[in-house]
N, C-alpha and C positions, 0 to 999 in steps of 0.2 A: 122508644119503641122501634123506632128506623135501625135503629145501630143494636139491637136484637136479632131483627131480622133478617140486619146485612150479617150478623156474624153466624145464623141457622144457614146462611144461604153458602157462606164460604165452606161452615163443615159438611156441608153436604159435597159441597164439590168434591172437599178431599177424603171423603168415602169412596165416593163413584170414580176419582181417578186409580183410587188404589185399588178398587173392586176391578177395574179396567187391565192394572199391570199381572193381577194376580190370574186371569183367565186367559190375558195373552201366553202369560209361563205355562202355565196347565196345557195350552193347545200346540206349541210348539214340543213339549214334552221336555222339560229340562227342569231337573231335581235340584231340591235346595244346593247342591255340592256342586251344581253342572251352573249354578246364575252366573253373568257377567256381573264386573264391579261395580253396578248401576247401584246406586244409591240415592233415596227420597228423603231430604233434609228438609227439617220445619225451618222455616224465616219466619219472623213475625214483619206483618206489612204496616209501616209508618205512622200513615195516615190510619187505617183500622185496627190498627194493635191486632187484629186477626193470625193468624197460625196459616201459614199459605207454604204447602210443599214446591221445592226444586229437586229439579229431576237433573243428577249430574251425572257425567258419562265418564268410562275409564278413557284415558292418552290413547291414541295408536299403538300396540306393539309393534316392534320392528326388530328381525335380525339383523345383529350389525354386520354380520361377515358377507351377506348378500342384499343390502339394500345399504344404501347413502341418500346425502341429501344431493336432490338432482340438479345443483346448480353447481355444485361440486365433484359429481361422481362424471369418474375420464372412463375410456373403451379400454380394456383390456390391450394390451400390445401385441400386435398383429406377428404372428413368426412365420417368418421368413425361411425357405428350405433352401440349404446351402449350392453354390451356385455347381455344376457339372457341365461336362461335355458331354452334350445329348446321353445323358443317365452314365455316361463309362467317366472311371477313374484314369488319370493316366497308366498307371501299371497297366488297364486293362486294354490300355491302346499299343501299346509299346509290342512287338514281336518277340517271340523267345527267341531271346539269343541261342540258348541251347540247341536249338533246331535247326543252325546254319554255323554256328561253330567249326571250325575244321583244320585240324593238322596232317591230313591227306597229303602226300608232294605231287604236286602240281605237274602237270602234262600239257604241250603246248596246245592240245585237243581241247582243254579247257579253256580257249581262249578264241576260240573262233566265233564269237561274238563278237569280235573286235573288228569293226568296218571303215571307212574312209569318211563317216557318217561318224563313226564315234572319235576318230584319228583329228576329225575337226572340232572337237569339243560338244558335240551334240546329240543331247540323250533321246532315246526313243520315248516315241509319245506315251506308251503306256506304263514307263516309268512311275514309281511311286517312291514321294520323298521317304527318307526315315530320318530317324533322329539318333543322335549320338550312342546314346545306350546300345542301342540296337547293331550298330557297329562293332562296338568289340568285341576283342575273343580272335579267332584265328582264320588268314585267309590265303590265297593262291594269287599268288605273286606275279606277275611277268611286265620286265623291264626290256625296252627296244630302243638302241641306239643308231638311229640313221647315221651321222656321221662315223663309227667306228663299224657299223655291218655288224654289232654282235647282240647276241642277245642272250637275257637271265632268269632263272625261274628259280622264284624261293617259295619260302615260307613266311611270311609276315605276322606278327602280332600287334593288334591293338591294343592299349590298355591307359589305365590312368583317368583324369577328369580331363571337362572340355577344358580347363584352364593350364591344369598340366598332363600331356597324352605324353605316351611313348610308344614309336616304330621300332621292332624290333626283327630285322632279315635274316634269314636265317638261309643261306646260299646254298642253292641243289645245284643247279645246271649251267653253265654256259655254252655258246656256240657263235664263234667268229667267220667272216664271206656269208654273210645271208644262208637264204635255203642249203647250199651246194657245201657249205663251211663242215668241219668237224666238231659233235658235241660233245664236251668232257664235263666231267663231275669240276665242282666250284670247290672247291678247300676255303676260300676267303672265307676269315671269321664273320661270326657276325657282328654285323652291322647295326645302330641305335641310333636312332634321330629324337629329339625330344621339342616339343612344340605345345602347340594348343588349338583352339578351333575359331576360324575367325567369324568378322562379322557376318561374313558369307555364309558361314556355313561351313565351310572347308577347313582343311587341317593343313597346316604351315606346322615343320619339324626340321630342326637342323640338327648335323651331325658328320657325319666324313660327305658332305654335300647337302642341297635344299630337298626337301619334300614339299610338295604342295600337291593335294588333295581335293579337285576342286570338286565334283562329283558323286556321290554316294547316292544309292538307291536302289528300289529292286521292284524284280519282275516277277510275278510266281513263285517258285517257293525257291529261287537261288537270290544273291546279292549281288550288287557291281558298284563299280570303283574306276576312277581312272583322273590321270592329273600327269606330270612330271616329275621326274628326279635330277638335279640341277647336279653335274660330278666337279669337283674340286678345279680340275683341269679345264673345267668350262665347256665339257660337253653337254650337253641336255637331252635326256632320254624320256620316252614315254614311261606310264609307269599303269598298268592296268591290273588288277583284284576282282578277283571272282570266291562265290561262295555259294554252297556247300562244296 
């Protein structure tokens, strides 16, 4: 009689659970096609051979392309924006050479920037370095021999890399005794010194004598130069460049 009414008592339960799943679906509004994979499997139970439903649940779903296991999932790799000088590329620092470029022939009026201040090796303060590139191409020349009282104004070209550069003179004027002296047109061919740029900075070229270049830089919108020219005979002449 006991094990009757324990078994009236168990089916009642599993009426009233399933009468329970069926009004929760109703109220949430989800049609037979819309149920999750919830499924009420009969067990029978051991000790009462009774019919006892379980209530099993579907796995988690998971995208694999945006979710891992989080004992395993790394951060995305951090990118890095490649490094600049304050936002400029160097081309975009560098001066147009085109814009000082020049095969003008030289006048010694072009050179009256030339002081006892620069005659000592020393550049004005508002100087601004440049860089090689920026240099070549074509400049106004003038070479002053203390010992001999003469002086020379070419045409100069720069060219080549810092590792191999070429000087190349191209001779307009001379004029021997200082101020008071007479100035004739130069015939010497030209002249080609071939070198490179040292640690310094400067341009070292030999050729019918030394060049050295110790100076380059500029002010506004012209360029300057200035260094020695060592001559064969062992005189040593200043050697100054201007541009435009």
């Amino acid at each position: 009689m006991k094990k009757t009414i324990l078994t009236l008592i168990l089916a009642a339960a599993d009426i009233a659970l399933l009468v329970m799943i069926v009004v929760s679906v109703k109220a949430a509004g989800i049609g037979p096609t819309e149920m999750p994979a919830t499924s009420v499997e009969a067990v029978t139970d051991e000790e009462t051979g009774a019919t006892v439903p379980e209530i099993t649940f579907p796995e988690t779903q998971t995208d694999p392309e945006t979710w891992s296991d989080p004992e395993t999932q790394t951060a995305p790799e951090t990118q890095t924006a490649p490094e600049t000088t304050e936002g400029f590329t160097e081309e975009e620092i560098l001066r147009d050479v085109s814009a000082y470029d020049t095969h003008e022939l030289p006048n010694i009026k072009d050179f009256k920037w030339v002081t006892q201040e620069i005659l000592a090796g020393n550049c004005p303060e508002e100087a601004e370095q440049i860089y090689f590139e920026e240099s070549l191409g074509g400049w106004k020349c003038y070479i002053m021999d203390d010992a001999t009282e003469m002086e020379r104004l070419a045409n100069m070209e720069l060219g080549g890399t810092m590792e191999a550069l070429e000087l190349r003179f191209d001779w307009y004027y001379l004029r021997r005794g200082g101020k008071d002296g007479e100035a004739m047109e130069d015939n010497t061919p030209d002249s080609v010194f071939r070198g490179f740029v040292n640690d310094a900075g400067g341009i070292e070229a030999e050729g019918p004598g030394m060049v050295r270049v110790t100076d380059i830089y500029a002010i506004g919108d012209h360029m300057y130069a200035f260094g020695t020219l060592n001559w064969p005979d062992g005189i040593v002449g200043y050697l100054f460049l201007v541009r435009p």
